[in-house]
N, C-alpha and C positions, 0 to 999 in steps of 0.2 A: 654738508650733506644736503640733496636735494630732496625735496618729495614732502610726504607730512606720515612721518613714519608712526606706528602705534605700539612698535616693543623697541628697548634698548637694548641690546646687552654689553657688558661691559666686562673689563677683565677682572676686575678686582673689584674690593669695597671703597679704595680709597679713590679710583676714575669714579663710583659712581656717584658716589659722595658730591664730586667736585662736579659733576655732571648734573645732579640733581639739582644741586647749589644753584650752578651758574644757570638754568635753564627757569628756575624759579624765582628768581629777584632778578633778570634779565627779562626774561618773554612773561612775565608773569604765568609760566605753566606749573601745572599739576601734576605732580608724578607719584605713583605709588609704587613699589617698591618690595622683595623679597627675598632673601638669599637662601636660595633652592640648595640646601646640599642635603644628603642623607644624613641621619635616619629623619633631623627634624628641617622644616622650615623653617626660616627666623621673618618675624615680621620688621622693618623698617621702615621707622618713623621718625619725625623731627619734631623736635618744640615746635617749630614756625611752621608746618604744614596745618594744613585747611581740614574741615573738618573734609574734604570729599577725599581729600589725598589718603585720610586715615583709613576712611572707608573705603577705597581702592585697593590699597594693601591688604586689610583685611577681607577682600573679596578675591586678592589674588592667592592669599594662600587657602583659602576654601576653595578654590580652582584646584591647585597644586593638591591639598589632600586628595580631595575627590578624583582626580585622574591616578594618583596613588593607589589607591584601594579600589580601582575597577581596573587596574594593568594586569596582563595577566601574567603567572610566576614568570620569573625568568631561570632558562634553563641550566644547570647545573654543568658545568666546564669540566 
């Protein structure tokens, strides 16, 4: 990949896993992390994550609520 991209996404838990991994004890990067499904967000975090990683996550699912509870209804099919 070219560029210096600022969102991942990935197919699954275990690419990101392995994404997160190798991106972190390779490029020494920082990644925070969330897995967006309904009804809840899940935060994800590592033992070996930084204290800014943690706090990345936990400001991405404060993102994620927040866009949540100001969407407006979706309409009935």
């Amino acid at each position: 990949m070219a560029g210096q991209a600022n969102v991942l996404i990935v197919p699954d838990m275990e690419a990101g896993n392995m994404l997160a991994k190798s991106l972190s004890f390779l490029a020494q990067a920082d990644a925070a992390g969330i897995r967006a499904r309904r009804p809840r967000a899940i935060i994800l975090t590592s033992r070996a994550d930084s204290e800014l990683a943690r706090l990345g996550s936990c400001a991405c699912a404060v993102l994620v609520a927040l866009a949540r509870r100001t969407a407006p209804p979706k309409a009935l099919a």
